[in-house]
C-alpha positions, 0 to 999 in steps of 0.5 A: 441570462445568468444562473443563480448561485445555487445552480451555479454551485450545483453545476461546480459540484457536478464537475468536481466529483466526475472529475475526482472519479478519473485519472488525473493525468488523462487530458479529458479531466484537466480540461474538466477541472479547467472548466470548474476552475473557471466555474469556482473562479465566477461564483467566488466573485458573485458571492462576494459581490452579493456580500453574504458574509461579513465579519460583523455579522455573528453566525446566527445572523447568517441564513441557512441557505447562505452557510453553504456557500463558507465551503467554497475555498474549501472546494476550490482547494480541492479541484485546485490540488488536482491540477496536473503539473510537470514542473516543480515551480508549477507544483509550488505554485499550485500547492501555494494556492491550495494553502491560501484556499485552505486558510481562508477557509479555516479561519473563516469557521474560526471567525464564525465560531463553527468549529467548537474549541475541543475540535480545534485543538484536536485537529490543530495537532501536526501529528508529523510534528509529534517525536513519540510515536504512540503519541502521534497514533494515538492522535490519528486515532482520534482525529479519525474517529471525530471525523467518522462521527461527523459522517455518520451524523451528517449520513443520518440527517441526509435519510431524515431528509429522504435523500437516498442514493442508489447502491451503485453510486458511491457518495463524494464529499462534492455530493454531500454539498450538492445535497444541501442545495437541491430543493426538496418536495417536503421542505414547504410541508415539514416545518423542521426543515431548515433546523435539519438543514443548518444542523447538516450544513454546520457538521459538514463544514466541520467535516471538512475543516477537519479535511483542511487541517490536514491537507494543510499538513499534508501541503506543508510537507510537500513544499519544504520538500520541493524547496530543500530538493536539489536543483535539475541539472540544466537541459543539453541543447540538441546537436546543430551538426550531423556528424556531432549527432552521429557522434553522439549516438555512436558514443550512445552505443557504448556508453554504460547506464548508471544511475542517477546518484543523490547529491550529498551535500547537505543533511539528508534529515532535519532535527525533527526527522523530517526529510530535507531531500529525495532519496531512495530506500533500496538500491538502484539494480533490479536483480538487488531489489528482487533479491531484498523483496524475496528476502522480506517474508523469509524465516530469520533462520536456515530453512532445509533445502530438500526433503529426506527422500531427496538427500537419501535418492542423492546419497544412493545415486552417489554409493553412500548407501549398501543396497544388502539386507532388507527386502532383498535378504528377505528374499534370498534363500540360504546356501544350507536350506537351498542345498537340503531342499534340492537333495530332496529331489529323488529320481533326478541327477541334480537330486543324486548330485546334492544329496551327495553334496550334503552328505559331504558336507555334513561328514565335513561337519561332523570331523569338524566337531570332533577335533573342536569340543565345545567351548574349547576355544574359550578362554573365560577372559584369561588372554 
């Protein structure tokens, strides 16, 4: 027996937000998102035989039950794009799918008139396209708060609804769908409930049409990218004999690593900025990159090397400082009072020897006074 949609949908949502919270690269999740892929892939078609959409049909003829199901390409794009691939053929061929489901479901809100005309023309700007980069903010800036609007009107709703979610569970766009087909107790009571739930439904398929817009973007980028990136040079086929192969590693061992230089041919960028192939910013060695990443926070001037304590320790290491006066000369006593005050020691040979001393010394200086008065020396500047 199958599930209803709803359930089944409910199960979709499950896996795509476990899966949107692991690793892509890890095994367990491609075999997750392969399993939801195949999931999306039956409710696409149990939707579209139940026939619930129609392009004659206005948006008010459609239920309120029914208008959560316009999500589903939306949703497949998103499990879509996570896909692990290697190859670049493999890449363009997922990214070709993802703008197909973003389409579709873009133009079906345009169809159904969901989406009000002041939003389109704001998310219908290609901000990369933009020359004037205050412009191009200015428009991020406000895509961005058109967006953070419709989440706090659809997070208001969600409380009016009493659907609370514990603190330590953090709340995916997937579980925001999932909110809209989980069945309430009050739904029969409150007779509001289905203008609630359309209003909810209604922001976040404008929500995500503004999410579109610019994955649609963003998609665009990567597939002019892939198709202006060089061609891989074709894969060597292993060596058939053992002596090729002993001559290979041997030549291995000598060989200096080089790498891998951009083609140049061609233009680098387009007339609009954008890139037309891969190319790389700093240079390819490591000590090169350490020394340009230490440079980035730098001053734009010459900053001292050391401290003064530290050139004065070099320079008196090297004899470029006199070691005289200060401290030292402080402590050291003149000749003439050391001479005074050892004369002054009375009953002791050295005290008889200096007295002696001074005495001398001071006939020396009295004789010396004599034959030179006083100012004799001077001659007021006269030569």
């Amino acid at each position: 027996m199958s599930l209803p949609i709803s359930a089944l949908y409910t199960r979709v949502l499950d896996k795509a937000a476990r899966a949107s919270n692991l690793p892509t690269i890890n095994d367990e999740t491609q075999e997750l998102i392969q399993d939801t892929l195949s999931d999306l892939i039956q409710l696409t078609s149990r939707v579209a035989s139940l026939s619930l959409f129609s392009s004659n049909e206005i948006l008010d003829d459609i239920s309120t039950p029914d208008l959560v199901y316009l999500s589903l390409p939306f949703i497949r794009a998103e499990v879509q794009n996570r896909v692990r691939t290697t190859d670049r053929n493999d890449r363009m061929s997922i990214l070709t799918q993802v703008q197909r489901h973003l389409n579709m479901y873009t133009s079906g809100l345009e169809t159904y008139d969901v989406v009000p005309e002041t939003e389109r023309a704001l998310y219908g700007q290609q901000s990369f396209s933009i020359r004037d980069a205050a412009k191009r903010r200015e428009v991020k800036i406000r895509q961005y708060k058109a967006e953070k609007d419709l989440r706090t009107r659809i997070e208001v709703i969600r409380r009016r609804r009493r659907r609370l979610v514990p603190e330590d569970r953090s709340l995916s766009d997937f579980n925001l769908v999932a909110f809209l087909l989980l069945p309430s107790e009050d739904d029969a009571e409150d007779p509001e409930i289905e203008n609630i739930l359309r209003e909810a439904t209604l922001l976040l398929l404008r929500l995500f049409y503004a999410q579109a817009c610019a994955q649609l973007e963003a998609v665009d980028q990567e597939i002019q990218l892939l198709r202006n990136a060089p061609t891989p040079p074709p894969l060597l086929k292993p060596p058939t004999d053992e002596r090729q192969e002993e001559t290979k590693d041997e030549e291995g061992m000598w060989r200096l690593e080089a790498a891998q230089k951009p083609p140049s041919k061609g233009p680098l960028l387009d007339s609009h900025g954008k890139p037309l192939q891969p190319f790389t910013i700093l240079p390819a060695s490591v000590s090169d990159r350490t020394r340009l990443h230490a440079q980035v926070f730098e001053a734009g001037y010459r900053l001292p090397t050391m401290t003064v304590d530290e050139y004065l320790k070099i320079e008196r290491q090297r004899g470029g400082i006199l070691s005289t006066g200060g401290s030292q000369s402080e402590a050291k006593i003149p000749s003439s009072e050391q001479l005074t005050t050892d004369s002054e020691l009375d009953g002791t040979a050295l005290g008889e020897l200096k007295a002696e001393e001074k005495r001398h010394k001071d006939e020396q200086w009295a004789q010396y006074k004599d034959t030179h008065p006083r100012g004799a020396g001077n001659t007021m500047n006269r030569g």
